[in-house]
PDB file of N, CA, C, O and CB in Angstrom:
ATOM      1  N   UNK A   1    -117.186-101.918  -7.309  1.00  0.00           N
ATOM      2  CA  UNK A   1    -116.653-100.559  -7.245  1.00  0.00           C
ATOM      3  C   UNK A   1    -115.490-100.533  -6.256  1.00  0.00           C
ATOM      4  O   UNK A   1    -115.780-100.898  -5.116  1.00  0.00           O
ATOM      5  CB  UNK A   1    -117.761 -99.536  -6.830  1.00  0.00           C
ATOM      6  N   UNK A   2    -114.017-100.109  -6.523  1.00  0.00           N
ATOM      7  CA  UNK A   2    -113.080 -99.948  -5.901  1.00  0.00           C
ATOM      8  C   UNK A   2    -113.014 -98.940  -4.702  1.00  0.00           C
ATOM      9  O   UNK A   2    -113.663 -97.908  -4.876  1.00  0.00           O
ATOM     10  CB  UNK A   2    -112.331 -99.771  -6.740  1.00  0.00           C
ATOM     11  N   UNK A   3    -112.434 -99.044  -3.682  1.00  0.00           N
ATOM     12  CA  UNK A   3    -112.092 -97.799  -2.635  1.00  0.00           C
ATOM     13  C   UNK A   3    -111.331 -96.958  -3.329  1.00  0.00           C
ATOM     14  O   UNK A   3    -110.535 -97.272  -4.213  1.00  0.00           O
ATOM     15  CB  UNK A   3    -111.293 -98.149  -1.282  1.00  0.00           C
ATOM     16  N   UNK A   4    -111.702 -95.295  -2.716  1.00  0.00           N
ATOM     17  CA  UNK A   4    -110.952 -94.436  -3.488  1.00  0.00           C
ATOM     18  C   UNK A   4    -109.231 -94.839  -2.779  1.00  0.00           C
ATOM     19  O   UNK A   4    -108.859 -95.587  -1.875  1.00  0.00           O
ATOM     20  CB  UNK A   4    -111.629 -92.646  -3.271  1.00  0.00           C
ATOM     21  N   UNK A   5    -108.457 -93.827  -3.816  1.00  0.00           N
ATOM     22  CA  UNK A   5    -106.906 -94.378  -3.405  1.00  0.00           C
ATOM     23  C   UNK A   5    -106.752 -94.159  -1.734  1.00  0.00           C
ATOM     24  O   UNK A   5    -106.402 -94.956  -0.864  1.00  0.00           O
ATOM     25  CB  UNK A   5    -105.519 -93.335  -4.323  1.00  0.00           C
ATOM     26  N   UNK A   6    -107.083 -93.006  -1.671  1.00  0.00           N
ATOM     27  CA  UNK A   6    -106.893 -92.595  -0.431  1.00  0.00           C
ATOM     28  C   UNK A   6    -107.291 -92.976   1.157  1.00  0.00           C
ATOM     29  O   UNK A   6    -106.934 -92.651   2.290  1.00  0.00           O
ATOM     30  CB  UNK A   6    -107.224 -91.692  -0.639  1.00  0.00           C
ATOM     31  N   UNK A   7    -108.141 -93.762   0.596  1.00  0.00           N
ATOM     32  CA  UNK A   7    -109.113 -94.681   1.958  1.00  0.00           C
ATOM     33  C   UNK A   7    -108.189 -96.571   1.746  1.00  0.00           C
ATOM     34  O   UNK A   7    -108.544 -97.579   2.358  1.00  0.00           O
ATOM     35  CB  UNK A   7    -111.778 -94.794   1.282  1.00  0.00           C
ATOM     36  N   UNK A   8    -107.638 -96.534   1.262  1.00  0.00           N
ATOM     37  CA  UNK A   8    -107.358 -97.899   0.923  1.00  0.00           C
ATOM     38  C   UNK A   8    -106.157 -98.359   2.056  1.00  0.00           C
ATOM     39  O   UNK A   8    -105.344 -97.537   2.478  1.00  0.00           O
ATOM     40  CB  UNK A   8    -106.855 -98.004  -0.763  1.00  0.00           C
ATOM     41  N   UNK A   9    -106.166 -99.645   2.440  1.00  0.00           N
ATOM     42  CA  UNK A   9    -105.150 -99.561   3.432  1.00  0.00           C
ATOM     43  C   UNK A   9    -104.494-100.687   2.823  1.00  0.00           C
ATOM     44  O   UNK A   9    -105.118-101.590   2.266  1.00  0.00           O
ATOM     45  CB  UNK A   9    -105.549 -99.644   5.024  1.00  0.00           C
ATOM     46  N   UNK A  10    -102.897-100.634   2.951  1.00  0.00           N
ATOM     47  CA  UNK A  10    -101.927-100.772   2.445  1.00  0.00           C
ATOM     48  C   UNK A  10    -101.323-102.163   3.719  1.00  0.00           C
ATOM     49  O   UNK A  10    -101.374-102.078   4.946  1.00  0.00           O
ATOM     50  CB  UNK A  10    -101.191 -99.201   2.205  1.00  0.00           C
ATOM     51  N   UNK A  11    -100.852-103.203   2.985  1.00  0.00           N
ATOM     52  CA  UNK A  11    -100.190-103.726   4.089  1.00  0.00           C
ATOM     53  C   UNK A  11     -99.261-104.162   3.171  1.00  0.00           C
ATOM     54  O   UNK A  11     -99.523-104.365   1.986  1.00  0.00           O
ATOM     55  CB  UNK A  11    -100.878-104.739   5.097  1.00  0.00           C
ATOM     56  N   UNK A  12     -97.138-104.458   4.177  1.00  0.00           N
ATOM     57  CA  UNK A  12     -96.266-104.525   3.676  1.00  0.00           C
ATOM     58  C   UNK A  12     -95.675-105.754   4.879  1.00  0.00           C
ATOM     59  O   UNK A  12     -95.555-105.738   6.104  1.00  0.00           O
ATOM     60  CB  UNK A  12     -95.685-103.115   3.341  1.00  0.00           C
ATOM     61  N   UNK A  13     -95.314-107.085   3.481  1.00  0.00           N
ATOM     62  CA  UNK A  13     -94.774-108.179   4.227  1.00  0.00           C
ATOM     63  C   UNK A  13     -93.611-107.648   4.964  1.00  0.00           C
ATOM     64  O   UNK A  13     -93.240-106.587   4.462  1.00  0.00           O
ATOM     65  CB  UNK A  13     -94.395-109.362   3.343  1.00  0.00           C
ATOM     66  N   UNK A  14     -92.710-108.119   6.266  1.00  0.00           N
ATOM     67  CA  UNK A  14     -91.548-107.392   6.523  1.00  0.00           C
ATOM     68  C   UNK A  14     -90.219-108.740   5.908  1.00  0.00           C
ATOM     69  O   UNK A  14     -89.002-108.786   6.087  1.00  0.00           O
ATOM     70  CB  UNK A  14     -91.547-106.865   8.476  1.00  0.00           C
ATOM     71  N   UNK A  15     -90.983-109.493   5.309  1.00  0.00           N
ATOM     72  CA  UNK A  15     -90.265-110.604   4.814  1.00  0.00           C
ATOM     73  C   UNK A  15     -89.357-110.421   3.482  1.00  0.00           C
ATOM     74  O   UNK A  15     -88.198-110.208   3.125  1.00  0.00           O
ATOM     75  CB  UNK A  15     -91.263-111.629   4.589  1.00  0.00           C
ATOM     76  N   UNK A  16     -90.971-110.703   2.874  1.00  0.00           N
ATOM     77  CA  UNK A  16     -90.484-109.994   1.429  1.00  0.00           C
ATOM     78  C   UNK A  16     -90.745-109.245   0.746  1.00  0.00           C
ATOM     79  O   UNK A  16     -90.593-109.316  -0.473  1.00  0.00           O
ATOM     80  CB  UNK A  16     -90.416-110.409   0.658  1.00  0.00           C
ATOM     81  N   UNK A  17     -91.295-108.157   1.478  1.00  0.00           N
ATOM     82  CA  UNK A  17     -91.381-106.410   0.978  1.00  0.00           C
ATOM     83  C   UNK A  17     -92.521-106.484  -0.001  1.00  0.00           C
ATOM     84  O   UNK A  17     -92.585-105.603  -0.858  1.00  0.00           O
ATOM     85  CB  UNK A  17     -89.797-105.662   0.058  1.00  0.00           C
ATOM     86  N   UNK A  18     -93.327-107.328   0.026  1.00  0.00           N
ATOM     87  CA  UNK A  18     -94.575-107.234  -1.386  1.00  0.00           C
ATOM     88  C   UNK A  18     -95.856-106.598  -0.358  1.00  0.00           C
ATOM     89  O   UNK A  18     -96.228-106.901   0.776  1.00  0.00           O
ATOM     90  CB  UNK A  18     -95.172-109.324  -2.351  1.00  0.00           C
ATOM     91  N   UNK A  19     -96.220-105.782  -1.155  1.00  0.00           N
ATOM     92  CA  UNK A  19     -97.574-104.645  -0.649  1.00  0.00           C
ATOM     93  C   UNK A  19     -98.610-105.028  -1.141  1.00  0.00           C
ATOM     94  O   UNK A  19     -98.571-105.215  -2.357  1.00  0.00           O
ATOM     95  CB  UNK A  19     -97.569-103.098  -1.084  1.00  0.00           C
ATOM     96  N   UNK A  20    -100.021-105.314  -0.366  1.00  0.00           N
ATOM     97  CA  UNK A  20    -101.005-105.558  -0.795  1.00  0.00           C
ATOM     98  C   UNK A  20    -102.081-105.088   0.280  1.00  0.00           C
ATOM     99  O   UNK A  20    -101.910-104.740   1.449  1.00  0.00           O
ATOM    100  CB  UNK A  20    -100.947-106.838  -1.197  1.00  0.00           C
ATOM    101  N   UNK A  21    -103.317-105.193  -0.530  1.00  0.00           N
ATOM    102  CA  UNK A  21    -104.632-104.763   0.304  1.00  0.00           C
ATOM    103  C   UNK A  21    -105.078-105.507   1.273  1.00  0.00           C
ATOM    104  O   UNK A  21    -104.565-106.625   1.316  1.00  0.00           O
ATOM    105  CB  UNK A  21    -105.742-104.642  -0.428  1.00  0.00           C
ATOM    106  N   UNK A  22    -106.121-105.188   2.333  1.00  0.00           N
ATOM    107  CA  UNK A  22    -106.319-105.982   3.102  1.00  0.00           C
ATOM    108  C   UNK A  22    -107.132-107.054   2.768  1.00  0.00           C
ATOM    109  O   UNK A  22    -106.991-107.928   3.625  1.00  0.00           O
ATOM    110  CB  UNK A  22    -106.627-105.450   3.971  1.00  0.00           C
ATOM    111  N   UNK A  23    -108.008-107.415   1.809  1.00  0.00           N
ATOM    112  CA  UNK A  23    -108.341-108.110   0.818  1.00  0.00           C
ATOM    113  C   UNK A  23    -107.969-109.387   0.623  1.00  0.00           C
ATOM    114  O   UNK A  23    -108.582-110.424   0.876  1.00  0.00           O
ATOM    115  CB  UNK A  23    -108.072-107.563  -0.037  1.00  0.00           C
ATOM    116  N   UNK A  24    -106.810-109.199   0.104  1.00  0.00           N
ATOM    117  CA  UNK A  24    -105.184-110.730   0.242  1.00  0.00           C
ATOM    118  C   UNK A  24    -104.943-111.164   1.403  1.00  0.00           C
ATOM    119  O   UNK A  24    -103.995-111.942   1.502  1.00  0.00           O
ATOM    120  CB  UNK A  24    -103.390-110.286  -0.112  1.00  0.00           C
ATOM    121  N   UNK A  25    -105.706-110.807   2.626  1.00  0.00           N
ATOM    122  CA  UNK A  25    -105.536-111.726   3.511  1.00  0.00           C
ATOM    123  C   UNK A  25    -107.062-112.665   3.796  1.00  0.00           C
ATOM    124  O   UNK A  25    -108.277-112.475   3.851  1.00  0.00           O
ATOM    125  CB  UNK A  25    -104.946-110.925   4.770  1.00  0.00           C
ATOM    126  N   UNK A  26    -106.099-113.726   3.920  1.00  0.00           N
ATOM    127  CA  UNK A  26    -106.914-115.001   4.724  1.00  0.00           C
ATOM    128  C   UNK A  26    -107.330-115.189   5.378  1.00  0.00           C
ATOM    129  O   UNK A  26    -106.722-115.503   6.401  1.00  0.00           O
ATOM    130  CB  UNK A  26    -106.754-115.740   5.047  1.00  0.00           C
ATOM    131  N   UNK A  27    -108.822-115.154   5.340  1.00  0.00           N
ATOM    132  CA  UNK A  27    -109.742-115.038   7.300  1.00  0.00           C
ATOM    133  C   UNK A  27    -109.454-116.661   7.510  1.00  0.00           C
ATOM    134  O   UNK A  27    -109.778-117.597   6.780  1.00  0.00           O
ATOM    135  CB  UNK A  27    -112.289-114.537   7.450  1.00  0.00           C
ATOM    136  N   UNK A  28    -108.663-116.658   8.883  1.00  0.00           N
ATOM    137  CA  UNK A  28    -108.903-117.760   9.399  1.00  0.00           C
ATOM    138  C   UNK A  28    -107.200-117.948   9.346  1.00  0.00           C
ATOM    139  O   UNK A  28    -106.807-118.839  10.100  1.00  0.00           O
ATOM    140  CB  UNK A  28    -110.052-118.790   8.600  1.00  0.00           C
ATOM    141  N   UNK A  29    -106.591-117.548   8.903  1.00  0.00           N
ATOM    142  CA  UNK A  29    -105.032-118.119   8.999  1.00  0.00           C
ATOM    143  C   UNK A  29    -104.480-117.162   9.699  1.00  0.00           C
ATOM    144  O   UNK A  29    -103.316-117.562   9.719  1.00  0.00           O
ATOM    145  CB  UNK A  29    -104.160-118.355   7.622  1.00  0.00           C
ATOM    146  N   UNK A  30    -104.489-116.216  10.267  1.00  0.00           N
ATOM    147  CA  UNK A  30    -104.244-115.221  11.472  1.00  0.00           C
ATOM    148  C   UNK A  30    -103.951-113.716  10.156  1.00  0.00           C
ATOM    149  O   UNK A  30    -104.723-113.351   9.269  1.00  0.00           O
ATOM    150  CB  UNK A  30    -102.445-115.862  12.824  1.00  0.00           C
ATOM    151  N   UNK A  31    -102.805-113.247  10.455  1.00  0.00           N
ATOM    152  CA  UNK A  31    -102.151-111.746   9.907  1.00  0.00           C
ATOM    153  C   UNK A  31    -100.904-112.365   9.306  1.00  0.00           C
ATOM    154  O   UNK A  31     -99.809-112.230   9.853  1.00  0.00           O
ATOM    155  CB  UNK A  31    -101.731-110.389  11.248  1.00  0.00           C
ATOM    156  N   UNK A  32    -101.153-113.372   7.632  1.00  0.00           N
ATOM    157  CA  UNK A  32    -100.469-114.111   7.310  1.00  0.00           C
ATOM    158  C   UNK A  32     -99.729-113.373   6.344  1.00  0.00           C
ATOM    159  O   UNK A  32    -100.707-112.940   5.733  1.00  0.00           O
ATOM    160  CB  UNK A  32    -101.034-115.177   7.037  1.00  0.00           C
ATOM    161  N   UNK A  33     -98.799-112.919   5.763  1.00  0.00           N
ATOM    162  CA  UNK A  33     -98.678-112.747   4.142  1.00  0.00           C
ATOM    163  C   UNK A  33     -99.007-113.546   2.920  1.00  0.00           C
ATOM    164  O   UNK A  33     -98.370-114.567   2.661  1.00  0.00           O
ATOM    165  CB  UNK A  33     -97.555-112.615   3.904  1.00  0.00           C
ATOM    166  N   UNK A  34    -100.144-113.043   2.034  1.00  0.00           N
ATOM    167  CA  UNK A  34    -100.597-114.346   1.165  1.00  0.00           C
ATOM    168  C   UNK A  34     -99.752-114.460   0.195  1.00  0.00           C
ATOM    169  O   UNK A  34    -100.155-115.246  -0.663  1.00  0.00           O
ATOM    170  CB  UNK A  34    -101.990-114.340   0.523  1.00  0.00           C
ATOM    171  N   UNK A  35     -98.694-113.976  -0.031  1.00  0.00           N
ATOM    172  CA  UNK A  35     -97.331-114.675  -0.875  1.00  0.00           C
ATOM    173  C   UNK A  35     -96.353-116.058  -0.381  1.00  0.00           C
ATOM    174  O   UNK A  35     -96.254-117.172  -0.895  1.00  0.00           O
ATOM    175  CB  UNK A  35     -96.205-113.451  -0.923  1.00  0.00           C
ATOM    176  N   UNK A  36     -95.630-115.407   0.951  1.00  0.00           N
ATOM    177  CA  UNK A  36     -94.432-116.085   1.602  1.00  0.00           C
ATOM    178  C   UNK A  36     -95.239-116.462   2.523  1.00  0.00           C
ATOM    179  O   UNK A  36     -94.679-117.490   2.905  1.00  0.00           O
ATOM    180  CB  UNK A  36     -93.094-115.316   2.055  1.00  0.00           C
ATOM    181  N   UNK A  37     -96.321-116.331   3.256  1.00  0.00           N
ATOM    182  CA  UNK A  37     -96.855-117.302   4.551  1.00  0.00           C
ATOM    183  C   UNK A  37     -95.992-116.361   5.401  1.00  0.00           C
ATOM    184  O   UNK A  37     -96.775-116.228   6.342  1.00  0.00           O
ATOM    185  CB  UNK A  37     -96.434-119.279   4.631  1.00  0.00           C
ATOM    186  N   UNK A  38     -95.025-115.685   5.701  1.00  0.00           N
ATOM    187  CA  UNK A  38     -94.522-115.294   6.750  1.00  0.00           C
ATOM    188  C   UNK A  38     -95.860-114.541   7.926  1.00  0.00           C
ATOM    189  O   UNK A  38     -96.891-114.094   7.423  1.00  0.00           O
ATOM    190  CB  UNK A  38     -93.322-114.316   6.184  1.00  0.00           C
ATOM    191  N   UNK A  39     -95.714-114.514   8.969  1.00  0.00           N
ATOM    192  CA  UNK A  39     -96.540-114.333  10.075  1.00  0.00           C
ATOM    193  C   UNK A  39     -96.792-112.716  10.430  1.00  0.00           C
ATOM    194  O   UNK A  39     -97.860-112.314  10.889  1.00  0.00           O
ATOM    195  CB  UNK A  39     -95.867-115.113  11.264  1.00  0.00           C
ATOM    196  N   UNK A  40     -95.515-111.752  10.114  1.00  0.00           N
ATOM    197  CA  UNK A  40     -95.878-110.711  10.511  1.00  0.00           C
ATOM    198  C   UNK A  40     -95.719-109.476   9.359  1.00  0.00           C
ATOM    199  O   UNK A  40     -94.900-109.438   8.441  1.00  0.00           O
ATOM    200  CB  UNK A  40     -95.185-110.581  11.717  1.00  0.00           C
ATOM    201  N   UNK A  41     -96.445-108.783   9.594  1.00  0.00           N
ATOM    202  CA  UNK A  41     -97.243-107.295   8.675  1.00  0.00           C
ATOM    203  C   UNK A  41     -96.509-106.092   9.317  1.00  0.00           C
ATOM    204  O   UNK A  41     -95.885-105.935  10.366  1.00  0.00           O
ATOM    205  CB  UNK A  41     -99.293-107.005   9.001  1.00  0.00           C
ATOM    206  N   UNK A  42     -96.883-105.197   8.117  1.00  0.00           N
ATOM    207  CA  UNK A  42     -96.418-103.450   8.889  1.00  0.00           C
ATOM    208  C   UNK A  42     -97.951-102.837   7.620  1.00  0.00           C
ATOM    209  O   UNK A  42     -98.218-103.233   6.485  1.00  0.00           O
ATOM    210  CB  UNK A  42     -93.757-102.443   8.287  1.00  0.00           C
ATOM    211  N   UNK A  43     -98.485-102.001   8.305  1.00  0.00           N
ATOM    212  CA  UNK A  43     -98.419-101.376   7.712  1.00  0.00           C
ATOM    213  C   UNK A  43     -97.790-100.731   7.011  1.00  0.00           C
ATOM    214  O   UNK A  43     -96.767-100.144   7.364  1.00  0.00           O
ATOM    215  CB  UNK A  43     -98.689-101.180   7.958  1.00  0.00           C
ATOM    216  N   UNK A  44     -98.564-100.697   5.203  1.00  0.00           N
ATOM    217  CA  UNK A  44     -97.368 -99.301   4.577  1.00  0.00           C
ATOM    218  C   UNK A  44     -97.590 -97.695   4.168  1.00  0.00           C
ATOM    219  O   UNK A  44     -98.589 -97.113   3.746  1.00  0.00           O
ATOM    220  CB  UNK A  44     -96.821 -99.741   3.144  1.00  0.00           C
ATOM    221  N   UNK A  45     -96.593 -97.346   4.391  1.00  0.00           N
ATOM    222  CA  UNK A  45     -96.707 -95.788   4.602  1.00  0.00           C
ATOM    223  C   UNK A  45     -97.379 -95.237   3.151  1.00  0.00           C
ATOM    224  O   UNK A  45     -97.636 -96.153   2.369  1.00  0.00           O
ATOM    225  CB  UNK A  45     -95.023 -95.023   4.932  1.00  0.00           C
ATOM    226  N   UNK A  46     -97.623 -94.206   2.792  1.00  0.00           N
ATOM    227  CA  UNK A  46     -98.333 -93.737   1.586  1.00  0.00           C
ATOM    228  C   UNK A  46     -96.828 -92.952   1.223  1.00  0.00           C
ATOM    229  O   UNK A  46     -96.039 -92.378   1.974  1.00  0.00           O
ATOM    230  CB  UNK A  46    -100.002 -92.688   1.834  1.00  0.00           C
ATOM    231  N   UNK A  47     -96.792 -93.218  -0.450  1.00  0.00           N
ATOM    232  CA  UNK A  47     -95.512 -92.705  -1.036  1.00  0.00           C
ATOM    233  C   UNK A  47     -95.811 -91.263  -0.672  1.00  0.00           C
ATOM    234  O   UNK A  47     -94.710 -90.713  -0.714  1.00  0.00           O
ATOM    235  CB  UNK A  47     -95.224 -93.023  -2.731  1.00  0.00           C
ATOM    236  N   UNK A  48     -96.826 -90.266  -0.300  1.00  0.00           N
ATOM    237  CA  UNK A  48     -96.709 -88.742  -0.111  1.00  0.00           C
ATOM    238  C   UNK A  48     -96.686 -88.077   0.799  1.00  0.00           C
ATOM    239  O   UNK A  48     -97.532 -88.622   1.508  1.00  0.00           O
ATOM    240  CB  UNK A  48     -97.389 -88.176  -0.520  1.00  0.00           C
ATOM    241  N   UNK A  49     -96.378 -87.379   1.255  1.00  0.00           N
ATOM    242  CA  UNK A  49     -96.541 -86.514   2.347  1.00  0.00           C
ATOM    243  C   UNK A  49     -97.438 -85.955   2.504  1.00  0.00           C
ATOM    244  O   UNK A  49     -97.916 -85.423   1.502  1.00  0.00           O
ATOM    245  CB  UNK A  49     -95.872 -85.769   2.482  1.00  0.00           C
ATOM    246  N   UNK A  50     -98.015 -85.805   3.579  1.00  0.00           N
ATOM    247  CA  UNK A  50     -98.953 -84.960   4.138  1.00  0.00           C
ATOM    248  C   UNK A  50     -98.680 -82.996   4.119  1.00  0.00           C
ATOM    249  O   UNK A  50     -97.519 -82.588   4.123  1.00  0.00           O
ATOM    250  CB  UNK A  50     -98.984 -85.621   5.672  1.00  0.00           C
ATOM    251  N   UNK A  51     -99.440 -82.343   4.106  1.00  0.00           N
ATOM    252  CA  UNK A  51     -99.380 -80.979   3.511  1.00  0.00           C
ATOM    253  C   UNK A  51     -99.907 -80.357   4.760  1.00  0.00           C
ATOM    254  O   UNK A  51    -101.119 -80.567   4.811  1.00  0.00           O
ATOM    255  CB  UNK A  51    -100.269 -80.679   2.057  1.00  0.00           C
ATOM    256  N   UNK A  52     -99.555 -79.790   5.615  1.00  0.00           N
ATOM    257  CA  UNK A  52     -99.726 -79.034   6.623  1.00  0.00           C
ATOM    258  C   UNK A  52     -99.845 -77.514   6.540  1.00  0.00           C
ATOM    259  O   UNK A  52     -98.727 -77.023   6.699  1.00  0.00           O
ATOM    260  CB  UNK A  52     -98.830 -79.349   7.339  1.00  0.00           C
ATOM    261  N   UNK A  53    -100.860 -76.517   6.336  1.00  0.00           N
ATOM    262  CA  UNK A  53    -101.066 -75.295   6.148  1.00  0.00           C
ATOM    263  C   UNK A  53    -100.908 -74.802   7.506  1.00  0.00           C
ATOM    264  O   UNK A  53    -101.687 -75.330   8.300  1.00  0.00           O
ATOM    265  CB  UNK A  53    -102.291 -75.012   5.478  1.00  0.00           C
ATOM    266  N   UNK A  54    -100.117 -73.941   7.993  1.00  0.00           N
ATOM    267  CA  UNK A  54     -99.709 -72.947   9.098  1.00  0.00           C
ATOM    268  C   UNK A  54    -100.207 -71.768   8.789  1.00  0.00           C
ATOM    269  O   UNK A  54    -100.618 -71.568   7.646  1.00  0.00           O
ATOM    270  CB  UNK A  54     -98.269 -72.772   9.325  1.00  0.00           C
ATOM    271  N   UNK A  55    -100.256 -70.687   9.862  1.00  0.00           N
ATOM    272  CA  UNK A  55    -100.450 -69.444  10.049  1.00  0.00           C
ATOM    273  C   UNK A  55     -99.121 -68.827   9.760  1.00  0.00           C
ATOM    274  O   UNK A  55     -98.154 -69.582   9.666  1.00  0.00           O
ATOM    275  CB  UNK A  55    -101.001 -69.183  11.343  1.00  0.00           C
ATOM    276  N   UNK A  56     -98.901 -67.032   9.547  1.00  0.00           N
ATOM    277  CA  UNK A  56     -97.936 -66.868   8.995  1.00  0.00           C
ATOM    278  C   UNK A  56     -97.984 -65.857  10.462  1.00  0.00           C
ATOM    279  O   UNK A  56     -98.906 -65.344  11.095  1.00  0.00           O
ATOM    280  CB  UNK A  56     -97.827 -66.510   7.314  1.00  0.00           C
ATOM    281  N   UNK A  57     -96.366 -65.881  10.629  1.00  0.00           N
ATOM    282  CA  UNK A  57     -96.048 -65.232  11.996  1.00  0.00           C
ATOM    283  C   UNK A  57     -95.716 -63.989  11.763  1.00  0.00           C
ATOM    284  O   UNK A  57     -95.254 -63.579  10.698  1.00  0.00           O
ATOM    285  CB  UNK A  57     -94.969 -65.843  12.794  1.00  0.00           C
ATOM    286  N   UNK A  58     -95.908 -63.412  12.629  1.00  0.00           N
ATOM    287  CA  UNK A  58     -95.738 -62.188  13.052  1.00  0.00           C
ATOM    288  C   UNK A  58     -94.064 -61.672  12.814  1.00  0.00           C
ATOM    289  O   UNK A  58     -93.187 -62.512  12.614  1.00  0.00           O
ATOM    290  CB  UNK A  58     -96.250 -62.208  14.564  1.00  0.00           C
ATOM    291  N   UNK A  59     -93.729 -60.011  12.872  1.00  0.00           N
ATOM    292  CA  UNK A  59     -92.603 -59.743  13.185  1.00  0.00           C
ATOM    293  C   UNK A  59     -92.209 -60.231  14.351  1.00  0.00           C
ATOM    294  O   UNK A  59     -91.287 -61.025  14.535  1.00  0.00           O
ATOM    295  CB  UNK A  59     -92.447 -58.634  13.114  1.00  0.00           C
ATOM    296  N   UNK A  60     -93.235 -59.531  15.504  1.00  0.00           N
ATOM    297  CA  UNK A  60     -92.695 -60.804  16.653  1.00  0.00           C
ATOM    298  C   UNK A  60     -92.559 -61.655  16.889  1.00  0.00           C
ATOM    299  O   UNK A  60     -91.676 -62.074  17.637  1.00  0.00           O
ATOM    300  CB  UNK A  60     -92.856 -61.083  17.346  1.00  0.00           C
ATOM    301  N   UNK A  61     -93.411 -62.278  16.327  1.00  0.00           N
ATOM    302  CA  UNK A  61     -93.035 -64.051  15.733  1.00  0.00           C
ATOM    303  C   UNK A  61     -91.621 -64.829  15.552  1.00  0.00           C
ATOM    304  O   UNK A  61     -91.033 -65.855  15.894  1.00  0.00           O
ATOM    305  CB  UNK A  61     -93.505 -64.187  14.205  1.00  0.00           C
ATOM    306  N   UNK A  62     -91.515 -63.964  14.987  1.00  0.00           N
ATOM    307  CA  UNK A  62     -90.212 -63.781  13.944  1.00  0.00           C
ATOM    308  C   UNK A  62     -88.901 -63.740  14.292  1.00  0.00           C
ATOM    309  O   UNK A  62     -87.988 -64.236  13.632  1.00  0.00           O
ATOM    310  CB  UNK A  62     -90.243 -62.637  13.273  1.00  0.00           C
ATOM    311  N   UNK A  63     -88.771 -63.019  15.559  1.00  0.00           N
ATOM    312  CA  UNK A  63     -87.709 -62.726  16.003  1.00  0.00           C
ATOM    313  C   UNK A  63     -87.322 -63.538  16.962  1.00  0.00           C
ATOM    314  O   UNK A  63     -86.128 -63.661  17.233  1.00  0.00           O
ATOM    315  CB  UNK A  63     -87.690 -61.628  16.305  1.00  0.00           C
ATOM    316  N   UNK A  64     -88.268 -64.191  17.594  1.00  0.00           N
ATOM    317  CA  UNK A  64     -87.921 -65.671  18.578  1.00  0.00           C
ATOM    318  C   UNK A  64     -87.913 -66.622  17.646  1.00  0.00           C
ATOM    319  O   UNK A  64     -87.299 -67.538  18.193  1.00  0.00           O
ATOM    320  CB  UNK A  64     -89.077 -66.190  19.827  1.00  0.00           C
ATOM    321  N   UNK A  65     -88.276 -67.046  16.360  1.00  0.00           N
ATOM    322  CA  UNK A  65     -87.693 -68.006  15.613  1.00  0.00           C
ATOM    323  C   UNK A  65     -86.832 -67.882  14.446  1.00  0.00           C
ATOM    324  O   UNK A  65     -86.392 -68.891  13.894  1.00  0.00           O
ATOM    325  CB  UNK A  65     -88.533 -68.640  15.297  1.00  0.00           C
TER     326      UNK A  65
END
């Protein structure tokens, strides 16, 4: 059974830009890329934005912004 999308963590070679799960890596060869062997990772960002619900301001609110 797969992780839902949203729990899944994303890692991005800074070598050669290929994205994969944490899965594709190699216990025992350090924080490798399992394509190019290059040595270092980024996490990758999620293609969406996050959705932030605010309060709705006031007239007075309003007038200082």
């Amino acid at each position: 059974m797969s992780a839902p999308q949203s729990n899944r963590v994303l890692y991005q070679c800074v070598k050669c830009g290929r994205v994969f799960e944490r899965e594709r890596l190699v216990k025992g060869t350090g924080i490798r890329c399992p394509f190019c062997g290059f040595p270092a990772l980024k996490k990758s960002k999620p293609p969406t934005a996050k959705l932030i619900s605010t309060s709705k301001l006031t007239e007075e609110q309003r007038l200082f912004f």
